[in-house]
N, C-alpha and C positions, 0 to 999 in steps of 0.2 A: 520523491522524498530526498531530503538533502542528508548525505553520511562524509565522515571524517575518514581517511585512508587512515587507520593505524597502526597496519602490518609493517614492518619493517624497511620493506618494497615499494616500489612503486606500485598503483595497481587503478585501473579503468582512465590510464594516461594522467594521471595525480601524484605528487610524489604525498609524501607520507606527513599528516599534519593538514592537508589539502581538505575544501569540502567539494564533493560531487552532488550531483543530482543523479539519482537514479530511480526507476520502478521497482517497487518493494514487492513487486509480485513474480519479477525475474528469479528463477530458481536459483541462478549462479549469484546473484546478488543476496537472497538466504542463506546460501552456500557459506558466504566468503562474511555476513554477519555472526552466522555460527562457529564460522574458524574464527572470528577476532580481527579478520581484515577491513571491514567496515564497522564503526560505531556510529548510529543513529545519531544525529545533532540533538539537542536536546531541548524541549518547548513547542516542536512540533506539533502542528493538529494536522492528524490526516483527515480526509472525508472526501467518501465517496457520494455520490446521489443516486438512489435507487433508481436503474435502467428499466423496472418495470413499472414503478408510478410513474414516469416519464413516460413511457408510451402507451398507459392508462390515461393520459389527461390529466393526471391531479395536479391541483393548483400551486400545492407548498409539497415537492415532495420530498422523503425524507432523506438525511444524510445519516452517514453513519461516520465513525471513527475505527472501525474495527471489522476484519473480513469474519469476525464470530458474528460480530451484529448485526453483520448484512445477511450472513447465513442462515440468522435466529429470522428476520425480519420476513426471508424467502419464506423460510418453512411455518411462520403467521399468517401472511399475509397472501402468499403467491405460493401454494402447497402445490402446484400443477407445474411449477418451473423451479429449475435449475439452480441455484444462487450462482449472479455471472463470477472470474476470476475478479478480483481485486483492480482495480484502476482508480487512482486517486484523479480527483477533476482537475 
């Protein structure tokens, strides 16, 4: 996911104004969107693909936008597993 440095600092080798790519499932990167030092780009779609209709075989399997979705989708769908961490494709 791409974010804007806009802490005052430099920060993930970006001066400030800069955009990064980073994993939005790294906790230091939640960290540092809750202090104010990364702001999300804006227009973004995230989407993940379900890791277990993929190795179910389905044909179209689903994606989601959202680690609640994917979460809700686990506990429908795959009530015997986990909902994996977040990883966008």
């Amino acid at each position: 996911m791409k974010y804007t440095v806009a802490g005052a600092q430099p920060a993930y080798d970006a001066q400030p104004g800069d955009e990064v790519n980073l994993d939005p499932a790294d906790a230091g990167v939640s960290l540092n969107v809750d202090a104010g030092v990364l702001v999300p780009v804006a227009g973004q779609v995230l989407k993940m693909t379900c890791p277990a209709c993929v190795e179910q075989g389905v044909k179209r399997p689903v994606k989601f936008g959202s680690p609640d979705e994917l979460a809700e989708h686990y506990g429908e769908k795959h009530p015997a597993l986990v909902a994996p961490d977040w990883k966008e494709d």
